[in-house]
C-alpha positions, 0 to 999 in steps of 0.5 A: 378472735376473727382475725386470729382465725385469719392470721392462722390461715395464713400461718397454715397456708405460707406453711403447706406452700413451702412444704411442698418445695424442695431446695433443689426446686429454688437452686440451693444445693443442700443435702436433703437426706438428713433433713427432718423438714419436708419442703423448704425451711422457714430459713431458706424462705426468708433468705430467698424472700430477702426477709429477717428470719425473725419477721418471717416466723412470726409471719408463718406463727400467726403473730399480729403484724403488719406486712407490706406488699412488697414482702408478700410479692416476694414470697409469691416469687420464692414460693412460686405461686400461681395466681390464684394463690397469689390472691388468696395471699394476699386476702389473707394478709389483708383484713381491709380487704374482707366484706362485712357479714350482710344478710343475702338478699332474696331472689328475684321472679327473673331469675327464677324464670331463667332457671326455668327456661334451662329446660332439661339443663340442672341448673340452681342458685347458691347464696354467699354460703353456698346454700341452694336457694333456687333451682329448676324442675331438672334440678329437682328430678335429678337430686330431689326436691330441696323444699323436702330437706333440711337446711344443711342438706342443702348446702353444696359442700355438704351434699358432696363430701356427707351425701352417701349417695352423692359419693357414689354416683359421681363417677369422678367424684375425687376430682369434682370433690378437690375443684369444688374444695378449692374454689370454697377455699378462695371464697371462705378467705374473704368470709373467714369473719363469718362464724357459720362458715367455720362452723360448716368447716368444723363439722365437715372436719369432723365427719368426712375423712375425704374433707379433712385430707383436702382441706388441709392441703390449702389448695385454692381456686377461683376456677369455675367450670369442670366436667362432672358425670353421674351414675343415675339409678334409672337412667344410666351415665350422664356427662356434664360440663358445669359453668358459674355464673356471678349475679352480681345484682342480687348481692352475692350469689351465684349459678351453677348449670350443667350442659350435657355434653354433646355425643353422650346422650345425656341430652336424650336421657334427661328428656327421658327422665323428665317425662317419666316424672 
């Protein structure tokens, strides 16, 4: 079941990227008013790519086969992807590729105390499901106190697309939304055999018409940084730029800090806030 769930994505993917180019994009001087298809056809594909149109439909059908490097470094050049959709390929294609579920490990009082010392920087660790585990007082002025809610709501993709007012104080909340989805996009490739995983996809599906336009575009990105501005109900705007950071030696979690971004007087403004709580 897990690899069928794999070989659909795959399906689906191979399919939005074709859809999205035109023949006169790849040099085929065909007539396009009549055609039904958006994009290319699965035909046009495979003979660009130099494979059996037979092969490539089972491909793009999520049939059980093998593929081989070769074949998919061509569909890269017909289907111009970029590198970061070069990788998700190729995960996809790949099941040996994907790590085996393990449960994350604990953070440590290190990291703790260096999300401490950010001072009025919003900074917090998120685990391999992208679930906040660890965060500093700016964080928990600014958001709330995570130890006060419950466990889905402290999930970043959760918060995002189902937090009311999230949505409404993201001043650039389509583009925040769309990097952020991207990115998740990459990682749930190589954790597509965890169930919680399709799970949180299935009920973000369900609920958020903003998720399911985006999540069935199949953009991908291994992006980690953006700007970020907020509309704070006391305080007023504050721009941020945020960075990623891996922590490689506590297994597979990552930090997320927001650095206000200079001549905004953001920085002024969290000092503020801080001292009023």
């Amino acid at each position: 079941m897990n690899d069928e769930r794999r070989r659909k994505e795959l399906s689906d993917f191979l399919r939005t990227r074709r859809s999205r180019l035109s023949p006169h994009e790849v040099g085929l001087c065909v007539e396009t008013s009549r055609r039904r298809t958006p994009g290319l056809r699965r035909e046009e594909v495979a003979s660009l790519s130099g494979i059996s149109l037979p092969w490539y439909t089972a491909l793009e059908q999520g049939r059980d086969i093998q593929v081989s490097e070769q074949v998919l470094e061509s569909l890269v050049r017909t289907l111009r992807l970029s590198n970061d959709e070069q990788n998700h390929l190729f995960v996809l294609a790949n099941s040996s590729v994907l790590p085996k579920a393990t449960e994350d490990e604990s953070i440590s009082p290190t990291l703790q105390k260096i999300l401490d010392r950010m001072g009025t920087y919003p900074a917090y660790i998120v685990d391999r499901r992208w679930n906040v585990t660890a965060w500093n007082k700016m964080t928990s002025t600014l958001c709330g106190d995570f130890n006060q809610t419950a466990e889905i709501e402290r999930n970043i993709l959760w918060r995002v697309f189902m937090k009311k007012n999230n949505i409404a104080h993201i001043v650039n909340w389509e583009n925040v939304a769309t990097v952020l989805l991207a990115n998740f996009r990459s990682r749930y490739a190589l954790y597509v055999n965890d169930t919680w995983y399709q799970e949180l996809v299935n009920m973000l599906y369900d609920r958020s018409k903003e998720f399911r336009t985006l999540w069935e575009r199949h953009d991908v990105s291994r992006n980690l940084e953006g700007e970020q501005v907020v509309n704070h109900p006391q305080i007023g705007l504050l721009t941020f730029r945020y960075n990623n950071f891996t922590v490689p030696e506590s297994g597979d979690f990552m930090m997320r800090v927001y650095t206000p971004i200079q001549n905004t007087g953001t920085d002024e403004l969290l000092e503020d806030l801080l001292r009023r709580n």
